[in-house]
C-alpha positions in Angstrom: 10.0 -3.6 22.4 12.0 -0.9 20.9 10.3 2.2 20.1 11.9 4.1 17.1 10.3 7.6 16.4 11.4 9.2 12.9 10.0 12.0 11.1 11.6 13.3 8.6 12.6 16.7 7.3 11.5 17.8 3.9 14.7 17.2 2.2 15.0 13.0 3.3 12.2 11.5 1.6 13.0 9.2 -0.7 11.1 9.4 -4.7 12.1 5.8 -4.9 12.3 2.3 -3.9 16.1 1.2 -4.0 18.8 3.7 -5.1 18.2 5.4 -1.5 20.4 5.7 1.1 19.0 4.4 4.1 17.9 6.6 7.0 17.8 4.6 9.9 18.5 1.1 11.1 16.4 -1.3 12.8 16.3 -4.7 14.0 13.8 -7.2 13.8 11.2 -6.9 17.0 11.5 -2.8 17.0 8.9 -0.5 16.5 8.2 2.3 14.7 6.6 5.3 14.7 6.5 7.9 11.6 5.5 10.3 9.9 4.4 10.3 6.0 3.9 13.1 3.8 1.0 12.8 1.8 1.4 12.1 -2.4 1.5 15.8 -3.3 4.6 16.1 -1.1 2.1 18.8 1.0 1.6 20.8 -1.8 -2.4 20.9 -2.2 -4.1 22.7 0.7 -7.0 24.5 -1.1 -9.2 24.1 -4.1 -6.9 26.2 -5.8 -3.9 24.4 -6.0 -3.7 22.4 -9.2 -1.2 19.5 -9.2 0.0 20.7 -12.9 0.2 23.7 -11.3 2.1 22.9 -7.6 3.7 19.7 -8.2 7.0 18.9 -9.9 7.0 15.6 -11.7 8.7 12.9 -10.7 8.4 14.5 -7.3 5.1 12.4 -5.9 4.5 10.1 -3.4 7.7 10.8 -1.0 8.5 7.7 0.9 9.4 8.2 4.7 12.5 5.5 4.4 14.2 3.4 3.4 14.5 1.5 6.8 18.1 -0.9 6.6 16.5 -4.2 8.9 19.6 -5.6 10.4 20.2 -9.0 9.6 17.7 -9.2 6.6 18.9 -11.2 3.3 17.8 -12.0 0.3 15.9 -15.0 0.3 14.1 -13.9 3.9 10.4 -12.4 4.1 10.2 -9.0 6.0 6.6 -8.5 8.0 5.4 -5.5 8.7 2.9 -5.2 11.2 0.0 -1.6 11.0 -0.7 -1.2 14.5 -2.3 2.3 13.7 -2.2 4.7 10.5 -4.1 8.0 11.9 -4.4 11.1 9.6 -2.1 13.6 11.0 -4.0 16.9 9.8 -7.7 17.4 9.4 -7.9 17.8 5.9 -7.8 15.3 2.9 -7.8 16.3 -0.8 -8.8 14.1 -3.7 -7.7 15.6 -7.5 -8.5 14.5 -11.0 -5.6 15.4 -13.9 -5.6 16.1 -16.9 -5.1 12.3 -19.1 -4.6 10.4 -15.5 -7.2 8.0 -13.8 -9.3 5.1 -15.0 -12.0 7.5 -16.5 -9.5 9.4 -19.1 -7.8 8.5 -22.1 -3.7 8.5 -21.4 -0.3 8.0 -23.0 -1.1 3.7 -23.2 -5.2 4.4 -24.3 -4.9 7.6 -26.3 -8.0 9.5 -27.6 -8.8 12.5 -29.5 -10.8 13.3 -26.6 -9.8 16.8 -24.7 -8.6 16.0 -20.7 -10.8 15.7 -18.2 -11.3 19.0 -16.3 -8.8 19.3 -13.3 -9.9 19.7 -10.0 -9.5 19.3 -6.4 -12.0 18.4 -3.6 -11.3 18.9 0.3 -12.2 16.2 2.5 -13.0 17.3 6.1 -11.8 14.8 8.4 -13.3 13.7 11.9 -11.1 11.3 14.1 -13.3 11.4 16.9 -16.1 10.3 14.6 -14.5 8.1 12.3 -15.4 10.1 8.9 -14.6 11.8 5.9 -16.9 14.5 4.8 -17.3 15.1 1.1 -18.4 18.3 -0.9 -20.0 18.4 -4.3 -18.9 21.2 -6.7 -22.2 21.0 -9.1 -24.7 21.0 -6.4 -25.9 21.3 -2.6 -24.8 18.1 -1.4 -22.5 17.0 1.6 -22.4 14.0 3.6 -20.5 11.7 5.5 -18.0 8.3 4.6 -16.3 6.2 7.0 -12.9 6.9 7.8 -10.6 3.5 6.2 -7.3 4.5 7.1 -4.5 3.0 4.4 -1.0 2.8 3.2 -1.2 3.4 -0.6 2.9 2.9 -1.3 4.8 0.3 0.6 7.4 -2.0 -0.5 11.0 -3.0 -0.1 14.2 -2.0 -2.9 13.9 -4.4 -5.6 17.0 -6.4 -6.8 19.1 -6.2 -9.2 20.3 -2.9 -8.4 17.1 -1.7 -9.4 15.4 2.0 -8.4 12.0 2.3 -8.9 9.6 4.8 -9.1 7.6 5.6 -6.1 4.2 6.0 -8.2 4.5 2.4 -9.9 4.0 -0.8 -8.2 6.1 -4.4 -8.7 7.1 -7.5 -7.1 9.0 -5.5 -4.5 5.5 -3.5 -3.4 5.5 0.1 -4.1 2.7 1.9 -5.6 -0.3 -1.2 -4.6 -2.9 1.4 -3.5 -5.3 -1.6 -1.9 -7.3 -0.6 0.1 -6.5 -3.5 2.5 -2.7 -2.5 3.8 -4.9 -1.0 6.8 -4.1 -1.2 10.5 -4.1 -4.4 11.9 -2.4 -6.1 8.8 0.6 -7.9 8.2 2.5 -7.4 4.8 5.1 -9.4 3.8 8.0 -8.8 1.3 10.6 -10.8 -0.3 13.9 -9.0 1.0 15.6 -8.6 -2.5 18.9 -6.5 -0.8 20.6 -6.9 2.4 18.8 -4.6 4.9 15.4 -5.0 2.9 15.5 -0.9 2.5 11.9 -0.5 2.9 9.5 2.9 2.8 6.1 3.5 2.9 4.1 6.5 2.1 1.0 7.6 0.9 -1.6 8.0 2.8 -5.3 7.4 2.3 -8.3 8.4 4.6 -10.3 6.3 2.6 -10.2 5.1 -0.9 -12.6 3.0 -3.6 -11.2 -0.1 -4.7 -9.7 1.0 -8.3 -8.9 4.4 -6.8 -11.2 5.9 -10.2 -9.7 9.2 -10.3 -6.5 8.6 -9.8 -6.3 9.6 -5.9 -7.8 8.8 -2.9 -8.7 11.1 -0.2 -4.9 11.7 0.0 -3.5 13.1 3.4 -0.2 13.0 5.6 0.2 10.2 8.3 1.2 9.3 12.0 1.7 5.0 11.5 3.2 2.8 13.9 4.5 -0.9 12.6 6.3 -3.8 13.9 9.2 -4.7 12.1 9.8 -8.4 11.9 12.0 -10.6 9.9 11.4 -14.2 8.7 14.6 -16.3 7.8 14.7 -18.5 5.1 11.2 -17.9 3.4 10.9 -16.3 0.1 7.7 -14.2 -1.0 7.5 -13.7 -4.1 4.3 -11.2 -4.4 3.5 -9.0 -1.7 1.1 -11.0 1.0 -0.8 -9.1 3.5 -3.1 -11.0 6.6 -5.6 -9.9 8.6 -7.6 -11.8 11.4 -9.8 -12.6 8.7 -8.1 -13.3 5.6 -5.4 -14.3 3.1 -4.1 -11.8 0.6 -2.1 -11.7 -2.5 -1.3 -8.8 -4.8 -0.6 -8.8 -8.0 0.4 -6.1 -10.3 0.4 -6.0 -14.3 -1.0 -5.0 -17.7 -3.1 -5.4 -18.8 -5.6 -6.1 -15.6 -6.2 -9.3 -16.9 -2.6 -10.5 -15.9 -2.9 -8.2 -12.5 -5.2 -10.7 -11.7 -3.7 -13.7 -13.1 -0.6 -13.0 -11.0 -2.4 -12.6 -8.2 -4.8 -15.6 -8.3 -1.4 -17.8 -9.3 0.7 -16.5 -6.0 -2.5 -17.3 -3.9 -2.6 -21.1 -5.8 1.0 -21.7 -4.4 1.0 -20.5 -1.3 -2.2 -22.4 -0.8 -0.8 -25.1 -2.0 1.9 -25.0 0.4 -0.3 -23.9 3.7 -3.0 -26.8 2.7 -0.6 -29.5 1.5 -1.9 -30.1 -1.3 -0.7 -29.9 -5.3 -1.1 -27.2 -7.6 -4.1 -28.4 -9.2 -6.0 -28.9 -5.8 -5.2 -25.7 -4.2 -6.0 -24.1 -8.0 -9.7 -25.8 -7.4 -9.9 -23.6 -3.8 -9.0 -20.1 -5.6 -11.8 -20.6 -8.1 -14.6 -21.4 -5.4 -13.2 -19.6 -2.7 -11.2 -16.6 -4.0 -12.5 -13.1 -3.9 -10.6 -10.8 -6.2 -11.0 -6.8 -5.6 -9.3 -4.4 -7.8 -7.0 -2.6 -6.0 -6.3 0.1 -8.1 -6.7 0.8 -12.1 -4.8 4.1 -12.5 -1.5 3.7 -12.9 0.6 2.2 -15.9 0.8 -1.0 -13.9 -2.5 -2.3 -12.5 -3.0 -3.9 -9.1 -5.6 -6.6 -8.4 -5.9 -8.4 -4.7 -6.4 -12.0 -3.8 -8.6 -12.8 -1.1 -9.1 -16.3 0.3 -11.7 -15.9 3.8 -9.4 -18.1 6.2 -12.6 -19.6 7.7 -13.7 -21.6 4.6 -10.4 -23.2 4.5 -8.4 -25.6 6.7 -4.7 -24.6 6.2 -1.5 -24.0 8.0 -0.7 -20.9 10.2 1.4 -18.7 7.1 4.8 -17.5 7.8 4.9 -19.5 11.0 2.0 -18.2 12.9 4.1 -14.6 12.9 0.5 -12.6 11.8 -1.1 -13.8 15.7 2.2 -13.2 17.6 2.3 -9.5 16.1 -1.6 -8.9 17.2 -0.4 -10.1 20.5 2.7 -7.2 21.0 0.4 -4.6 19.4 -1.9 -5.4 21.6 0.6 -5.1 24.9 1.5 -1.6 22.9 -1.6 -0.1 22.9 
């Protein structure tokens, strides 16, 4: 296997998916290792530094990328294998701002209620011990959370000729913020443009599912991933695998249709991995599915899909390509 390293310098991140020149080219079987800035761009280091205050809208999330897959089309599903996402500095921060979040009236739900007060916390953050250590402000109480290392933005340029904000999420990916796009996951795209052009970004230490405030514990990255390519087989939702489970993710407003988008792409590819019509594999999702909210914060919501591959006899998905790419992390590590 091919090992590309890329980290880049402050002025190649992308702010978007599509509308980027690619950075590098790769072929399918190489892997990468990168580096990602964290969603402030690097710019919150103390309790003192406000986003309002430090960041520059539309300048969040930077995107190490896009990537140009040689030989990708439309119509083709990229993979991308997590062998490892590490934090790459010992400090995470976590922010609330003013009118963003779950918890705060906003442009879409306004209020005559004043913002919520902004504020950052400072995550300590342990490798060797696997945790993030958290801080009140109102009172004498610290302890510890487990380190859930996480890709909150990946995703591939949508078509069209399309350029999308890094801070929303779509068919193409982006923005998803679930908590599942760990290491040891496959995601799969729809390639939408030759080359696929995809970026990730965003790190997370560890987040809640519906990422409340707006954040997770937010922090810069060291990630290597597999790039693989399968011919011929569309996705039309992002996907992700694990050992243990199916995933589909949906993202909409209001959450209602998050979920509804995501429950429908898990009913057909269920349908197609079972063998089985619509209306059967529609009977499995509503015993079998779970449904986690990914994350409730942006303009878009996203709402995961989760079908335990134990309780259901189906087909090996995308050609048994999730167990193949265990197998070469595997000889990697």
């Amino acid at each position: 296997m091919k090992v590309i390293e890329y980290r880049p310098e402050p002025g190649e991140f992308a702010w978007t998916f599509g509308g980027a020149a690619p950075v590098r080219e790769v072929r399918p079987g190489d892997v990468l290792q990168v580096w990602t800035e964290d969603c402030f761009a690097g710019k919150v280091r103390t309790e003192r530094d406000l986003v309002s205050r430090v960041c520059e809208f539309p300048f969040l999330n930077p995107q190490t990328g896009p990537f140009y897959v040689d030989g990708a089309r439309p119509g083709d599903t990229l993979a991308l294998h997590f062998v490892s996402i590490e934090p790459a500095r010992d400090t995470g921060a976590a922010t609330t701002v003013p009118f963003f979040g779950a918890l705060t009236s906003d442009a879409h739900t306004a209020s005559l209620q004043e913002a919520l007060p902004e504020l950052v916390w400072l995550y300590e953050l342990d490798n060797a011990r696997r945790t993030v250590t958290y801080h009140a402000k109102s009172a004498d109480l610290t302890f510890d959370l487990p380190m859930d290392p996480m890709h909150g933005t990946v995703g591939v340029a949508p078509g069209a000729l399309e350029a999308r904000s890094s801070l929303v999420p779509d068919a193409h990916g982006g923005n998803l913020d679930t908590p599942e796009m760990r290491a040891g996951v496959t995601a799969y795209f729809g390639v939408n443009v030759e080359g696929a052009l995809f970026s990730l970004g965003d790190g997370h230490a560890r987040q809640g599912e519906g990422e409340a405030c707006g954040t997770g514990v937010e922090v810069a990255m060291n990630t290597v991933v597999i790039v693989e390519l399968v011919p011929g087989m569309a996705t039309p939702w992002p996907r992700l695998e694990s050992d243990a489970y199916l995933m589909s993710v949906g993202a909409a407003t209001p959450l209602e249709n998050a979920y509804r988008v995501a429950q429908v792409d898990m009913t057909g590819w269920l349908s197609e991995l079972c063998g089985v019509d619509r209306m059967d594999a529609y009977q499995i999702v509503a015993q079998a599915a779970l449904a986690p909210v990914a994350q409730v914060c942006n303009p878009i919501y996203t709402v995961t899909s989760k079908i335990p591959k134990s309780l259901v006899p189906a087909a090996a998905a995308y050609r048994g390509i999730h167990a193949e790419l265990r197998g070469r992390a595997a000889r990697l590590r």
